[in-house]
C-alpha positions as CSV (number, residue, x, y, z in Angstrom):
1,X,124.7,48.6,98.1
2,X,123.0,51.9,97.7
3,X,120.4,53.3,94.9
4,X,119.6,56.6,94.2
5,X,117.0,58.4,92.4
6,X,117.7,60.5,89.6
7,X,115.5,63.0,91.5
8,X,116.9,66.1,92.5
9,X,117.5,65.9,96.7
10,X,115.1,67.3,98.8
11,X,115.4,71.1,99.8
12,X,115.9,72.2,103.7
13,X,112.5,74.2,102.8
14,X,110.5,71.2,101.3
15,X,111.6,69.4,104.6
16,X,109.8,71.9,106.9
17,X,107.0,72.5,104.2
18,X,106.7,68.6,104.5
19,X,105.8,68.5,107.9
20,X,106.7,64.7,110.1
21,X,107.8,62.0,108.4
22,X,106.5,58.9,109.0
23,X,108.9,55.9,109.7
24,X,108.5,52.1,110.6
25,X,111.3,50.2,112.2
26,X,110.6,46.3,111.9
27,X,112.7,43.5,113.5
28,X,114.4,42.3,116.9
29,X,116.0,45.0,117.4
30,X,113.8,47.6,116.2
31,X,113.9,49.3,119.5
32,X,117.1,49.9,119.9
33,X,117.5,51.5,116.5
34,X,114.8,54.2,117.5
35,X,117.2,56.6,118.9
36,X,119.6,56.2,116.5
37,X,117.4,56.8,113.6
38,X,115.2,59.9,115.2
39,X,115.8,62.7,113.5
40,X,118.2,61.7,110.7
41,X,119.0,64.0,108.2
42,X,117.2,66.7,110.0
43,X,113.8,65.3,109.5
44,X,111.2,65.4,112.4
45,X,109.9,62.2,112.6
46,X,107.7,59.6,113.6
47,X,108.7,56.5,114.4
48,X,106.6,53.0,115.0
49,X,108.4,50.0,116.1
50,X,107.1,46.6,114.8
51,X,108.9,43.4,116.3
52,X,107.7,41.1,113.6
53,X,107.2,41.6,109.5
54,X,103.4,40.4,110.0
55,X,103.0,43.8,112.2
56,X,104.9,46.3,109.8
57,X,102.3,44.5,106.8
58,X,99.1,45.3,108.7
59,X,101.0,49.2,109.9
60,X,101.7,49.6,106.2
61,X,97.7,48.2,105.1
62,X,96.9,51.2,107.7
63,X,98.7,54.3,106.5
64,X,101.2,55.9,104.6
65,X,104.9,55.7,105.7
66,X,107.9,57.5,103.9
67,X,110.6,54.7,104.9
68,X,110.5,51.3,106.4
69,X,113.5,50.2,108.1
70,X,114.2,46.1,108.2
71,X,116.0,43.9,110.1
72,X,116.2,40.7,107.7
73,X,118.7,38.8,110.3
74,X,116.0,39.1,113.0
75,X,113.1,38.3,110.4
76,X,111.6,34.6,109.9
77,X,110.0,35.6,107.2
78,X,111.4,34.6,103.4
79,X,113.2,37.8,102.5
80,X,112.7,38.2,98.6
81,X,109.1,37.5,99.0
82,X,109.0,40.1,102.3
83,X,109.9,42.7,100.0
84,X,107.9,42.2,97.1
85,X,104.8,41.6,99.6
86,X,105.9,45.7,100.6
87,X,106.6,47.3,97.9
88,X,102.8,45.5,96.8
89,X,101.2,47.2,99.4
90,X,103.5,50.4,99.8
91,X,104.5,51.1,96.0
92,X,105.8,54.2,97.2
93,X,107.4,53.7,100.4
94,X,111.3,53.8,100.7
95,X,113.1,50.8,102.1
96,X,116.2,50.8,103.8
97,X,117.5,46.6,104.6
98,X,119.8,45.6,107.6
99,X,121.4,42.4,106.9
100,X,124.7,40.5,107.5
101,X,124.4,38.2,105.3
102,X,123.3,39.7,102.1
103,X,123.7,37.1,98.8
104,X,123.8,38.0,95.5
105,X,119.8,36.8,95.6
106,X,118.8,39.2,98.3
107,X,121.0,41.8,96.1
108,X,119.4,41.5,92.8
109,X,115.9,41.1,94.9
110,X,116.4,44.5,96.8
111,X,117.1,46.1,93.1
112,X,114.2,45.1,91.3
113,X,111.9,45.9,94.6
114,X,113.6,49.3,94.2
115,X,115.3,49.0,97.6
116,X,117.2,52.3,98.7
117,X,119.8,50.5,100.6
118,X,121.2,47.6,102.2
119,X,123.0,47.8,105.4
120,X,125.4,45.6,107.0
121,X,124.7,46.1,110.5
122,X,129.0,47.2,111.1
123,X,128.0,51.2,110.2
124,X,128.8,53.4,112.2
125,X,126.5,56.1,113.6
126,X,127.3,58.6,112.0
127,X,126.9,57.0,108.3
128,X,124.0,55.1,109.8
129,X,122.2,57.8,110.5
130,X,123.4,59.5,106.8
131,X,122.1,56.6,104.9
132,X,118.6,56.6,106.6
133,X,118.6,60.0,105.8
134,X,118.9,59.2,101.9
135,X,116.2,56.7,102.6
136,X,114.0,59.0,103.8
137,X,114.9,61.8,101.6
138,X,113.8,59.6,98.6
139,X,110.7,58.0,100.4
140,X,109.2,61.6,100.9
141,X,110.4,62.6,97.6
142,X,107.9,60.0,96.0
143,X,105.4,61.1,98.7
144,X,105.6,64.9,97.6
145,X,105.7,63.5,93.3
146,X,102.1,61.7,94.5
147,X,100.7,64.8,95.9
148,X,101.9,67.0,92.8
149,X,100.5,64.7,90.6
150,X,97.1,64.4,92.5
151,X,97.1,68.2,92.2
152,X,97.6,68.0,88.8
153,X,95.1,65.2,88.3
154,X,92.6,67.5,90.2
155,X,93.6,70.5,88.0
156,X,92.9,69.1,84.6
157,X,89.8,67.8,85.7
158,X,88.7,71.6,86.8
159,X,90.1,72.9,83.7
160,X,87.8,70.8,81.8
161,X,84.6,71.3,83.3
162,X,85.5,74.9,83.1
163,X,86.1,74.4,79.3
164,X,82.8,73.0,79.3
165,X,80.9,75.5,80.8
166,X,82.8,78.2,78.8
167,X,81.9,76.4,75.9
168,X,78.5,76.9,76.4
169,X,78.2,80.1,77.8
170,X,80.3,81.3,75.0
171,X,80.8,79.3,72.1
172,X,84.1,79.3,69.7
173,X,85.5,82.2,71.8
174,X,87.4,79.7,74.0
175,X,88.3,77.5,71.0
176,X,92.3,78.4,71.9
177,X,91.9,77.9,75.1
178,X,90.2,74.4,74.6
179,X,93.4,73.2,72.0
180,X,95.7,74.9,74.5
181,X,94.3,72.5,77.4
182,X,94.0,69.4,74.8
183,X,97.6,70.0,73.9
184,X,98.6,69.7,78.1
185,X,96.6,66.7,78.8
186,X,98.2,65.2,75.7
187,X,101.9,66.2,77.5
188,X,100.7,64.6,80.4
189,X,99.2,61.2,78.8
190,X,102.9,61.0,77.2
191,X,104.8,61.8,80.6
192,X,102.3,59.1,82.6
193,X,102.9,56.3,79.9
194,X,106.4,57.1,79.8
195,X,106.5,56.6,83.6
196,X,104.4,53.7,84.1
197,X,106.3,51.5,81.9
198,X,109.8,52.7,83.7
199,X,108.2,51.7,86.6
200,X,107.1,48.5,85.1
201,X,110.4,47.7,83.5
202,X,112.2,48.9,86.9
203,X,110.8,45.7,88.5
204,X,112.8,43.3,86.5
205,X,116.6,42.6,86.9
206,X,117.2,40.4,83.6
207,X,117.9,41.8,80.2
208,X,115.7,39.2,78.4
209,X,112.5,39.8,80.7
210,X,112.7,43.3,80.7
211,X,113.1,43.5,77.0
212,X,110.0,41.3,76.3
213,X,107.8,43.5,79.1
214,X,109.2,46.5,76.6
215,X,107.9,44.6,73.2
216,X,104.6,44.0,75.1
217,X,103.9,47.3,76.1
218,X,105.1,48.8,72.4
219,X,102.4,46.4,70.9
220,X,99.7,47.2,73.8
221,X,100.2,51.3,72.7
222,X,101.0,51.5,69.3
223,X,98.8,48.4,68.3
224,X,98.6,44.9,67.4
225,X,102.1,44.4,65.6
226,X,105.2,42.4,64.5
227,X,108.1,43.8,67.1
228,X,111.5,43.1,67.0
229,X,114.0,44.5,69.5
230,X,117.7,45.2,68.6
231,X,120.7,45.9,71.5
232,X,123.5,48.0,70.6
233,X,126.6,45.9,71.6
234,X,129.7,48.2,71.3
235,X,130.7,50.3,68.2
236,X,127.4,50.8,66.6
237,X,126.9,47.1,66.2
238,X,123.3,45.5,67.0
239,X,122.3,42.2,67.5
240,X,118.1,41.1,67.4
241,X,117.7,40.3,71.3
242,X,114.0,40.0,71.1
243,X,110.8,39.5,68.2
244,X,107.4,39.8,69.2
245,X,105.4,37.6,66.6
246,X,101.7,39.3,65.2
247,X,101.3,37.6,62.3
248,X,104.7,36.6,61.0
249,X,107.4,33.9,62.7
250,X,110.8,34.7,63.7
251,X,112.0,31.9,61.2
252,X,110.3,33.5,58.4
253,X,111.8,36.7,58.4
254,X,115.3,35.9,59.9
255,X,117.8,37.1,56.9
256,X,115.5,40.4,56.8
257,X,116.2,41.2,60.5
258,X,119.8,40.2,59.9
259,X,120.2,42.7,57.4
260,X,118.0,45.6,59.4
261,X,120.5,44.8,62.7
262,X,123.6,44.7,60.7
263,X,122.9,47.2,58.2
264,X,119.8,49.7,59.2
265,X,119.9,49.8,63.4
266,X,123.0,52.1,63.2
267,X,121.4,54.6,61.1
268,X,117.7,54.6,62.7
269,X,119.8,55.2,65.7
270,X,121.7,57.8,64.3
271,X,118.5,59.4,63.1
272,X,117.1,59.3,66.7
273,X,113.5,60.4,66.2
274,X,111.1,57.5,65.4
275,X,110.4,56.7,61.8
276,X,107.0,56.0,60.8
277,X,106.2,54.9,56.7
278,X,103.9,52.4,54.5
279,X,103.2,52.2,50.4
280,X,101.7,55.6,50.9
281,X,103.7,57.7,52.9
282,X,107.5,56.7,51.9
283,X,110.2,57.6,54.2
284,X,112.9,59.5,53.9
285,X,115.5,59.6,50.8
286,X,118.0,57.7,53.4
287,X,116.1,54.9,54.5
288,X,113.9,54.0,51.5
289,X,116.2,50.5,50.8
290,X,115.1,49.8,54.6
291,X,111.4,49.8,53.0
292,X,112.7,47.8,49.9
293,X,113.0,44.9,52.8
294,X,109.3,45.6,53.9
295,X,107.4,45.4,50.8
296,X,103.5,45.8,51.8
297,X,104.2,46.5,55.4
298,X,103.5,49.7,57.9
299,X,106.7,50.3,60.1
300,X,107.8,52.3,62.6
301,X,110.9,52.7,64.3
302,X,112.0,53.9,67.5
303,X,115.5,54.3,68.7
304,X,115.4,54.3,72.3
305,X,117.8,57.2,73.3
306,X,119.4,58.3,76.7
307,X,121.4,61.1,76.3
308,X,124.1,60.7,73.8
309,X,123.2,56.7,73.5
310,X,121.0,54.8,72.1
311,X,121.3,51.1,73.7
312,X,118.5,49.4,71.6
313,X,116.0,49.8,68.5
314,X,112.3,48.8,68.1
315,X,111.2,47.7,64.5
316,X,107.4,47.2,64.9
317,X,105.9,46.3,61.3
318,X,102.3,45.0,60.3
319,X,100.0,44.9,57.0
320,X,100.4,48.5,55.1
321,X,96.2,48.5,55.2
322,X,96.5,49.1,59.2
323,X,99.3,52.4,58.8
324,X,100.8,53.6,62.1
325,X,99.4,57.0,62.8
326,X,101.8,59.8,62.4
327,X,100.5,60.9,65.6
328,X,101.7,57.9,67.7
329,X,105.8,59.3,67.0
330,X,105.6,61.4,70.6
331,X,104.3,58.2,72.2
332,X,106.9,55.9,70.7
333,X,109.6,58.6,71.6
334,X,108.7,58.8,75.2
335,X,108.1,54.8,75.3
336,X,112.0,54.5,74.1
337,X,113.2,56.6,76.7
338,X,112.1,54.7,79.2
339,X,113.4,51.8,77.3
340,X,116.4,53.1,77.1
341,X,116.4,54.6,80.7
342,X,115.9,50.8,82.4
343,X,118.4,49.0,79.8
344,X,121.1,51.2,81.1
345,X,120.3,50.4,84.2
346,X,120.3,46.7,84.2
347,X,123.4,46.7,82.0
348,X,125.0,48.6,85.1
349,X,123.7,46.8,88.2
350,X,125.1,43.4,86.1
351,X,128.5,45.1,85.3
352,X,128.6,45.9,89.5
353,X,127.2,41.7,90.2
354,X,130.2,40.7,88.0
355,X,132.6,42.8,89.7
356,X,131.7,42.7,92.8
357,X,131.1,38.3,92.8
358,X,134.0,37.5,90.2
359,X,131.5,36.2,87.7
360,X,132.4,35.4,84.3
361,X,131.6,37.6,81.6
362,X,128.2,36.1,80.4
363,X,126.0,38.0,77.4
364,X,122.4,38.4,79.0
365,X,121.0,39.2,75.5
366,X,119.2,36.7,72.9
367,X,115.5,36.0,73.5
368,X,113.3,33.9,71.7
């Protein structure tokens, strides 16, 4: 089982700007493995041996590694709760699993720990040492990402305590400048929300949970709301997989949610940017009908695209005196991305369980 990154691989000239990597091997036969893995893919390493998981924890506590390297057969330790305990204390640290016998529990357990790969022990060298290397390649990759984004942390604080000090020394002459810099910080407040609920909604392997995790954090952005999720099930069709109750039931608004998945959730999906209307700001020509069904209500839609698809719809509605800020559309756009981004996903890891373990076809959708 291997996963990969979408991120673009590592350049020959990143690797020697990167300087050593930093690599902890952790089981019996962590000793053994030490030549094999040494310079994989090129890198120039460091390598720390660690016979027994409680020593890789406290080496991990200690300092940053790019890749651990387990030996589950040679490990007493319980082996879903070994990797959740590292990617706790490493978030950022890529993990590459020996194991013979690997279940369809340790499986779905590497994924949503956001394991690299799992080995079988029967590899050759050669593709051993290849698939380290991709664990590496993606361990330092996330590395590097942290030290861009510290830069760019660092940066934006600079730029405004310089914008503060031009401000006084020189009034409205650096008013462009200011919006200019107010306009990147807002690009970068969208791209960091965007990315810490993908890595949220990376941590969960189940449709239902991970849809529920993606209601939550809609509500906890855009405000306290009524938020019911739709899931595109083949040929524009949608069924209500998940409702979020504010201050109205499931129950009570059933045959309107009906009608929005069998009638509205193609179109808002077709439309593709999110839709945001009350009494006093109507939507468009197209979808005023859809606000004949929420009489008194602010709503805003969001069809969570990737690419060409568009695998579910948000419907978020409250009391038209509490209106959803026209400004909040970027937001909810970059929120459904991610959405859409970890849907996909799961859907795809499922498809390979089924296929790979002869389950029956089973439909992981409908949630309270």
């Amino acid at each position: 089982m291997t996963t990969r990154e979408p991120a673009a691989s590592i350049t020959t000239d990143a690797i020697k700007r990167f300087g050593t990597a930093r690599i902890v091997l952790c089981g019996s036969r962590a000793e053994a493995w030490t030549p094999v893995v040494r310079g994989a893919g090129g890198w120039k390493t460091h390598i720390v041996p660690a016979t027994a998981a409680r020593d890789a924890l406290t080496l991990l506590r200690e300092g940053p590694f790019d890749l651990i390297v387990l030996d589950l057969d040679g490990l007493r330790a319980a082996r879903a709760r070994l990797l959740h305990t590292i990617r706790s204390l490493a978030p950022h640290v890529g993990i590459v699993c020996i194991a013979r016998t690997a279940d369809r529990d340790l499986l779905l357990a590497a994924l949503r720990e956001g394991v690299v790969d799992v080995l079988s022990g029967a590899e050759n060298e050669t593709e051993f040492r290849a698939r380290i290397a991709m664990g590496l390649e993606q361990g330092v990759a996330r590395r590097l990402r942290e030290r861009r984004l510290t830069v760019l942390e660092t940066a934006c604080r600079r730029l405004s305590r310089e914008r503060e000090t031009l401000n006084r020394q020189l009034g409205g002459v650096v008013s462009d400048l200011a919006q200019a810099q107010e306009r990147t910080e807002e690009r970068i407040a969208l791209a960091s929300a965007a990315a810490e609920l993908r890595a949220i909604l990376t941590m969960e392997s189940d449709t239902d949970a991970m849809l529920k995790l993606a209601a939550q954090a809609f509500v906890l952005r855009m405000g306290a709301a009524n938020c019911a999720v739709f899931v595109e099930r083949g040929e524009g069709r949608y069924d209500l997989c998940g409702y979020l109750r504010d201050d109205v039931s499931r129950s009570a608004v059933a045959g309107m949610l009906d009608t929005i998945a069998d009638e509205w959730c193609a179109s808002l999906a077709m439309h593709g940017a999110p839709l945001i209307f009350d009494g006093t700001t109507p939507p468009p020509e197209t979808f005023r009908r859809l606000q004949g069904l929420l009489p008194g209500r602010a709503v805003c839609t969001v069809a969570c695209r990737e690419g060409a698809t568009r695998p579910a719809v948000l419907v978020l509605f409250r009391d038209a005196d509490r209106p959803f800020a026209n400004e909040l559309a970027p937001l909810a756009d970059a929120l459904g991305e991610s959405v859409a981004a970890c849907l996909t996903r799961i859907r795809r890891i499922h498809g390979r369980a089924k296929d790979g373990h002869g389950d029956k076809g089973q439909d992981h959708g409908k949630a309270a």
